[in-house]
C-alpha positions as CSV (number, residue, x, y, z in Angstrom):
1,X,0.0,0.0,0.0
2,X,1.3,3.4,-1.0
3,X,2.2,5.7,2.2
4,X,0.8,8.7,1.1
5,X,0.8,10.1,4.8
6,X,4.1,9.2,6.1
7,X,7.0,10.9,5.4
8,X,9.0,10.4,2.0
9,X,12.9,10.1,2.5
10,X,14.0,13.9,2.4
11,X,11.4,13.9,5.4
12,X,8.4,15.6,3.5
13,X,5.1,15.1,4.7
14,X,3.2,16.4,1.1
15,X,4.9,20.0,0.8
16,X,5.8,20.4,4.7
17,X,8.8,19.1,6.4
18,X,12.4,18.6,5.3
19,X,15.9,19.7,7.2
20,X,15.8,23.3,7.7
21,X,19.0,23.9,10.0
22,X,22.4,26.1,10.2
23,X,25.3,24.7,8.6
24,X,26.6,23.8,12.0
25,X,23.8,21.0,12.6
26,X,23.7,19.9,9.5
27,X,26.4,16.8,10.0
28,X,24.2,16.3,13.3
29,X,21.3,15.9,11.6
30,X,22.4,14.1,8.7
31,X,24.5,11.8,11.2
32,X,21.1,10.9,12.7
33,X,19.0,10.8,10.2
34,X,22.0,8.3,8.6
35,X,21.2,5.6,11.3
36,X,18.2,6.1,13.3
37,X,16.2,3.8,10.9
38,X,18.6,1.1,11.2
39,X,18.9,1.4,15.0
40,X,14.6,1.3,15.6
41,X,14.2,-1.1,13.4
42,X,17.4,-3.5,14.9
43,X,16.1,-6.8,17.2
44,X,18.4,-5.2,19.6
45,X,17.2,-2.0,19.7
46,X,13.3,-3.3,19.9
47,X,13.8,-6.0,22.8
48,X,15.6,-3.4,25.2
49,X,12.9,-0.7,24.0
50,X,9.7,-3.4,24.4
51,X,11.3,-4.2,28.4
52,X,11.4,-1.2,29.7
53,X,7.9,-0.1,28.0
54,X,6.9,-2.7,29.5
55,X,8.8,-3.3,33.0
56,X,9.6,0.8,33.4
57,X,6.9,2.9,31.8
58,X,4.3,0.2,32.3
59,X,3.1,-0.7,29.1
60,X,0.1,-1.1,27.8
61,X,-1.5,1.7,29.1
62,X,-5.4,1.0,29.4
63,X,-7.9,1.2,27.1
64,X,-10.8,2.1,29.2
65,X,-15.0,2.1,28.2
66,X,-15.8,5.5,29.6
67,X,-19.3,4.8,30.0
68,X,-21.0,7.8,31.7
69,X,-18.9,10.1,28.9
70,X,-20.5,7.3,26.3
71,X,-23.7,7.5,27.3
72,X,-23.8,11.3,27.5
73,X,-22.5,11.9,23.7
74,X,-24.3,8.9,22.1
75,X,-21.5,6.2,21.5
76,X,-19.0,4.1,22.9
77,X,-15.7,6.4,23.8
78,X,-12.7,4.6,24.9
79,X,-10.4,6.6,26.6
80,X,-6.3,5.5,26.0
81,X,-4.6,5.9,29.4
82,X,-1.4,7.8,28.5
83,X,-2.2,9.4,31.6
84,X,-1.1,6.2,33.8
85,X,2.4,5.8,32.1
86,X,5.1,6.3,34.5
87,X,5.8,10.4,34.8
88,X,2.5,11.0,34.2
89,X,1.9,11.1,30.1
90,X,3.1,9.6,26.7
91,X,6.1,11.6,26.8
92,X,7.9,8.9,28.3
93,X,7.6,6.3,25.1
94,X,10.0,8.9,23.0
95,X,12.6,9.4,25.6
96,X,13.2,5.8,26.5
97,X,13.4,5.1,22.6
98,X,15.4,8.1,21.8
99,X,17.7,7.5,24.8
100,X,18.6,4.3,23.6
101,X,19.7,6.0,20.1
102,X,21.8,8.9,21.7
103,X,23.7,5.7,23.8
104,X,24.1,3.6,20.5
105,X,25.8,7.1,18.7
106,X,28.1,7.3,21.7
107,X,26.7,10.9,23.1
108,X,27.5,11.9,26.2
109,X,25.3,14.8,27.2
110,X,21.6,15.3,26.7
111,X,19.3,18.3,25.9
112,X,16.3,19.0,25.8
113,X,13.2,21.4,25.9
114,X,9.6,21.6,27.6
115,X,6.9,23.5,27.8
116,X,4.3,21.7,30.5
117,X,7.2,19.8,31.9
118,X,6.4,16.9,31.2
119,X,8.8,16.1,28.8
120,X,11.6,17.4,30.2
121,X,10.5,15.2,33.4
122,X,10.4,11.8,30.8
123,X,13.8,13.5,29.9
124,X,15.4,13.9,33.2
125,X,14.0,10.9,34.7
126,X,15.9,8.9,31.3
127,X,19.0,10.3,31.4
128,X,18.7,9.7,35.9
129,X,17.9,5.7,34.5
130,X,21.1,5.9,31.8
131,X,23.4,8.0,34.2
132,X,23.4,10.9,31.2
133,X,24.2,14.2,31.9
134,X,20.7,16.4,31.2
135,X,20.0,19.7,30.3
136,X,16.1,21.2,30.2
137,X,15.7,24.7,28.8
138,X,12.0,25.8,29.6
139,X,10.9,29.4,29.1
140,X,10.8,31.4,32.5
141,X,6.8,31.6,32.4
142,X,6.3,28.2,32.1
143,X,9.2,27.6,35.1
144,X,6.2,29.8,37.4
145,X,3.6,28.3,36.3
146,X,4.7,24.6,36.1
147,X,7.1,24.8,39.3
148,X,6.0,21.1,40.3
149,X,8.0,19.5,37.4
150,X,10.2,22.1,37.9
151,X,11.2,20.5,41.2
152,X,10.7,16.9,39.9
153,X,13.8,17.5,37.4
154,X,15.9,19.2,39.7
155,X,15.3,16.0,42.5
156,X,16.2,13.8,39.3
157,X,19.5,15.4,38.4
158,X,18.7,17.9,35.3
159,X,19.7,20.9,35.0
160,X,17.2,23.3,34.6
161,X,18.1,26.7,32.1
162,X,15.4,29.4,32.2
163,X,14.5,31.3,29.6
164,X,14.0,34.9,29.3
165,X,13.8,36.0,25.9
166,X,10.9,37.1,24.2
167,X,7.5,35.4,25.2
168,X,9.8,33.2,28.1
169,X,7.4,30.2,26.8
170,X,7.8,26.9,24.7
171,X,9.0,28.8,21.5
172,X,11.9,30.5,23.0
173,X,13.1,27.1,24.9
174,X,13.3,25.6,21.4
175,X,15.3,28.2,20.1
176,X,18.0,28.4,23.0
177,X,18.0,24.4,23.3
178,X,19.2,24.9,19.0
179,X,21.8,27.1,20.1
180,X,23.1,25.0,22.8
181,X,23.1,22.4,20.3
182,X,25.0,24.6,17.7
183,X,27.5,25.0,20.7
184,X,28.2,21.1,21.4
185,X,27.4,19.7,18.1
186,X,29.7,16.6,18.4
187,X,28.9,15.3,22.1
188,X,25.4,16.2,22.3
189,X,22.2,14.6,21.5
190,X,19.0,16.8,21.7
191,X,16.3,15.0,22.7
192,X,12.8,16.8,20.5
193,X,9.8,16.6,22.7
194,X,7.5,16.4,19.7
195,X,6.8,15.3,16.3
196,X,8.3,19.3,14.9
197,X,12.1,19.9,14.2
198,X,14.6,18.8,11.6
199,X,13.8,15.5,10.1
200,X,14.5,12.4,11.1
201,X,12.9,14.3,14.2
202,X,9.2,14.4,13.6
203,X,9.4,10.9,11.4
204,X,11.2,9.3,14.5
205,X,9.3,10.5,17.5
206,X,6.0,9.3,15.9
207,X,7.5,5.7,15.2
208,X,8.7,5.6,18.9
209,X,5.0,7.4,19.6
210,X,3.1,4.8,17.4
211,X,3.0,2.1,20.2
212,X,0.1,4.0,21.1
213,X,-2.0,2.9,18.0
214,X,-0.1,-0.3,18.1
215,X,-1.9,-1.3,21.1
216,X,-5.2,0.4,20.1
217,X,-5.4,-2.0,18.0
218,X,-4.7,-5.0,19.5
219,X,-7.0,-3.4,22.4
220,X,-9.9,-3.3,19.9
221,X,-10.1,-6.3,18.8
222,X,-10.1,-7.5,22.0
223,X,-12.8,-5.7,23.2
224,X,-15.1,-4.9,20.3
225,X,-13.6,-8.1,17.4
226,X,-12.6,-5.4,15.4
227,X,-9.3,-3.7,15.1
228,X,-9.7,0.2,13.9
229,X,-12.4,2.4,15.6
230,X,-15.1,5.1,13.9
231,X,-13.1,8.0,15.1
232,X,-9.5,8.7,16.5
233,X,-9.3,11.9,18.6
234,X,-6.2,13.5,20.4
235,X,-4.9,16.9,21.2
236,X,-2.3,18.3,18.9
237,X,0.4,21.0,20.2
238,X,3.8,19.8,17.9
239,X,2.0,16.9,17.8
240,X,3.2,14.0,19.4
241,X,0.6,12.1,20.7
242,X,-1.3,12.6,18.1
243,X,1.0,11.1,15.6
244,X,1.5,8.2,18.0
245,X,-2.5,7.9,18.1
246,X,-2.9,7.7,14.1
247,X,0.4,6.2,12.8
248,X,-1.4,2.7,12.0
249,X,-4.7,4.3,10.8
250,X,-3.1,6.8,9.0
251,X,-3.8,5.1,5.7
252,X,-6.9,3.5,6.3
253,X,-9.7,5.4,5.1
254,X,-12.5,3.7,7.5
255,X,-11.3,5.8,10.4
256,X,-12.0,9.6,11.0
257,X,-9.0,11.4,12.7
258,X,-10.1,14.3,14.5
259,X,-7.8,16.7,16.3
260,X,-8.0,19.8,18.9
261,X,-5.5,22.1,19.2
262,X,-5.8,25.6,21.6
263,X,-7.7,28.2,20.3
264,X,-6.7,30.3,23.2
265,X,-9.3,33.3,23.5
266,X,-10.5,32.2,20.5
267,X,-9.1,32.3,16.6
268,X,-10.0,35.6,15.6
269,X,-9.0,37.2,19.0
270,X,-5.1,37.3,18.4
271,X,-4.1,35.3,21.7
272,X,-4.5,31.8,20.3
273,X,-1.9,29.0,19.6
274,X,-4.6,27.6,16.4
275,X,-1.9,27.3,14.0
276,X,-3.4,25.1,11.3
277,X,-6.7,27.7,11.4
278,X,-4.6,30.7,11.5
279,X,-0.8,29.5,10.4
280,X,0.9,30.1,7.0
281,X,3.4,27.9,5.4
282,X,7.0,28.8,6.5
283,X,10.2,27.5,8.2
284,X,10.0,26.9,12.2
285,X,12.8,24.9,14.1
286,X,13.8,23.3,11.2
287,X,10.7,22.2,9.5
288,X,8.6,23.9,6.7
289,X,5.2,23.6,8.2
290,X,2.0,26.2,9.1
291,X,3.2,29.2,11.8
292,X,1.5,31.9,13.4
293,X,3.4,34.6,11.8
294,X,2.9,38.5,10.0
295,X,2.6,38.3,6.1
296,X,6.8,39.9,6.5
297,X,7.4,36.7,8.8
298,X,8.1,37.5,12.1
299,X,6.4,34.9,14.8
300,X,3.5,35.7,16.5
301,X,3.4,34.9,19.8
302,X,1.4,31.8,20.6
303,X,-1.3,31.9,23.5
304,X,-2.7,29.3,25.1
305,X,-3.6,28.3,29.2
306,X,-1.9,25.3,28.4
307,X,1.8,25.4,28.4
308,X,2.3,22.5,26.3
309,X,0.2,23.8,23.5
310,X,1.6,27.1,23.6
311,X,3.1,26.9,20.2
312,X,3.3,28.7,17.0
313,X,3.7,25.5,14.8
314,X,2.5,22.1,14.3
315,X,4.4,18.6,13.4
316,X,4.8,18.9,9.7
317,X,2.8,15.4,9.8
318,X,-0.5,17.4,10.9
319,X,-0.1,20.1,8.1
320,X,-0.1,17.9,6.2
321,X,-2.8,16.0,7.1
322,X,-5.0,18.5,7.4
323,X,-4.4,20.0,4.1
324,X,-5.1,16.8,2.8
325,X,-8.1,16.6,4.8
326,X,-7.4,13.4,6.3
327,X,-8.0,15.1,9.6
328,X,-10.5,17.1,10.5
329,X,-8.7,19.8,13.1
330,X,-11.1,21.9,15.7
331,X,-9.8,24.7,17.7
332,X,-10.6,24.4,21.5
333,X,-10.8,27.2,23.6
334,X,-9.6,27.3,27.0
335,X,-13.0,27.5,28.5
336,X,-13.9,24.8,26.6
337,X,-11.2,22.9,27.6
338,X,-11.4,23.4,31.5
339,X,-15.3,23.1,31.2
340,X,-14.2,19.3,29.7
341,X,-11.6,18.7,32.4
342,X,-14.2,19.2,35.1
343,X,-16.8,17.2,32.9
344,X,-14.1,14.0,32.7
345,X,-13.5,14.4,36.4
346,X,-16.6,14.3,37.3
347,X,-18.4,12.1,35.3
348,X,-15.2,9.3,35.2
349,X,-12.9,10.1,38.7
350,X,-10.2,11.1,35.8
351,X,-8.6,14.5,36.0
352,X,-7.0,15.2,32.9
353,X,-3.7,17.5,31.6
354,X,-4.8,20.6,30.2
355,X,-3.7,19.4,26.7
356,X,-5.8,16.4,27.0
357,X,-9.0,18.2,27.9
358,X,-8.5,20.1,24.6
359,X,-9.7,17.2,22.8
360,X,-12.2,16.4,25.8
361,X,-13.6,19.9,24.7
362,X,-13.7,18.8,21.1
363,X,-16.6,16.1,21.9
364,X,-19.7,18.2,22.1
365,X,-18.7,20.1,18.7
366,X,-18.9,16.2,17.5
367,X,-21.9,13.9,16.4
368,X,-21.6,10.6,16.3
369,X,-24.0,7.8,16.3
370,X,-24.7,4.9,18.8
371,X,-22.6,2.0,17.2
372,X,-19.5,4.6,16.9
373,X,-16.6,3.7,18.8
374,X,-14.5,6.8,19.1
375,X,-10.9,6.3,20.7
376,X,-9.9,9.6,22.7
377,X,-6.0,9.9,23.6
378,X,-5.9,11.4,27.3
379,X,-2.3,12.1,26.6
380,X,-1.7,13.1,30.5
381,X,-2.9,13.4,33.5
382,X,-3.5,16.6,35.4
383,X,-1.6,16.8,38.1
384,X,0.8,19.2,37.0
385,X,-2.4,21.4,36.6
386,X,-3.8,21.5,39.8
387,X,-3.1,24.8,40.3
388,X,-5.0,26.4,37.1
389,X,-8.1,23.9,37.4
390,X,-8.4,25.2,41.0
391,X,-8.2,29.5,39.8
392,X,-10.9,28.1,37.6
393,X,-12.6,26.3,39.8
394,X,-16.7,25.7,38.7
């Protein structure tokens, strides 16, 4: 079957994608794009990364019948319990896979950035397992107002770099994470949170991601003697879990893929992070994709009460999708989104991340028929949250 959604070998989802870097990176990158096929794809490679998915992050994550959510939007919604993998969300299956990959290339020294934290907690909490020396950069805002995993890095070992340029948020911790990398090309191995970046980078974090749909799959069948549902749903920032959620539907036409990502304020007020409803095509972190930016293009700053959607891109994957329209993408607002984070809690005893409840907001935009079975990614759990559910307490 032709791939038509995957990425080519240059790394081109349709017209986005591709290695967009300073000449300084560009051995890096084209050092890892050189072997990290041959690596994932090794016996080696999958046996160590299947045991500690399994033994570390424990793997599979549930696939649970959320039956008072079913009942109340008319079909039968599984939710896909990223939020019960070990540091609290699916960030976890990338780092363990991608850790791996910097040991097998002989690097030293890890980096990384994060916007919610969590992925620089899957990070730290990798390189503590691997006894890696670990950098997080994390914009200064998002050190305030996520100062839990702040802690939880420092406690395992990371060194945590604020940043203070510009909008001190997810954008600006990408930027100084390139320039550290630009720094220590040769010993250093930057560990990308999401499915954005330089190819391999977005190709390689939704194979390590696609265990997800891998066990959707085998979860279906199990449950309902089929294995693809009606509709796919997840929250898209970069992208990550997303991509992890589709990668084995991608191709198959029988299943609707719907995503959320944070329309802020909403899309028309100017303090929204709704890149694919409001982006144009242009370069960002190394990948041609669909950016908030001014027609001369300078970046607009993202906005979004989550800190892990507050982005001005997407994964070149989702572009591309959507263009195609393979998926069908629905901003969220952030009332929306904490109206659904209460509504999950209540109704299910499951308090959500912020990003997830994006998606949870997406539901009553939808329509679906009794014998649908929708599959909803809860990509995290709330936790890390807390603190913004409470100043918004209903």
């Amino acid at each position: 079957m032709e791939k038509k959604f995957q990425a080519d070998s240059n790394g081109y989802y349709g017209e986005f994608g591709g290695a967009h870097v300073p000449e300084v990176l560009g051995k890096c990158v084209e050092e890892l794009k050189n072997v990290y096929l041959s690596v994932l794809e090794s016996e080696e490679f999958k046996k160590e990364y299947m045991e500690l998915l399994r033994d570390y992050v424990g793997r599979p994550s549930p696939l649970y019948l959320a039956r008072r959510m079913s009942q109340k939007y008319g079909c039968k919604l599984y939710l896909k319990r990223e939020d019960l993998n070990h540091t609290g969300a699916h960030k976890i299956n990338n780092t363990v896979g991608q850790i791996l990959l910097a040991r097998k290339m002989g690097k030293k020294r890890i980096i990384a950035e994060t916007g919610a934290g969590q992925h620089g907690v899957a990070t730290a909490t990798v390189c503590a397992l691997m006894d890696m020396e670990c950098t997080v950069y994390m914009g200064q805002i998002d050190v305030e107002r996520q100062h839990v995993n702040v802690e939880k890095m420092r406690m395992l070992g990371a060194t945590i770099v604020p940043v203070t340029d510009g909008s001190m948020t997810l954008t600006e911790a990408v930027e100084a994470a390139i320039n550290d990398w630009c720094s220590h090309p040769t010993e250093t191995f930057y560990i990308i949170g999401s499915a954005v970046g330089p190819h391999p980078y977005p190709d390689m974090v939704a194979r390590l991601q696609s265990i997800i749909s891998e066990e959707i799959k085998e979860q279906l069948m199990e449950k309902e003697g089929r294995d693809y549902p009606d509709y796919l749903m997840a929250c898209i920032g970069g992208g990550s879990n997303a991509a992890g959620t589709v990668y084995h539907y991608l191709e198959d036409e029988r299943v609707n893929i719907v995503l959320a990502e944070a329309g802020g304020l909403g899309i028309d007020s100017g303090k929204t992070a709704a890149s694919i409803h409001r982006g144009t095509p242009g370069v960002l972190h190394g990948s041609r994709t669909l950016i908030l930016q001014t027609p001369e293009g300078e970046i607009v700053e993202p906005y979004s009460i989550s800190a892990g959607l507050d982005y001005p891109g997407i994964g070149p994957m989702h572009a591309n999708l959507a263009k195609e329209k393979r998926a069908t993408v629905l901003a969220v607002n952030d009332d929306e989104a904490l109206e659904a984070a209460y509504e999950l809690t209540r109704l299910e005893g499951i308090i959500p991340a912020l990003e997830s409840a994006h998606i949870l907001g997406a539901l009553p935009k939808m329509s679906f028929k009794p014998t649908d079975v929708v599959v909803l990614t809860v990509s995290g759990r709330g936790d890390k949250d807390i603190e913004t559910y409470l100043n918004h307490l209903k």
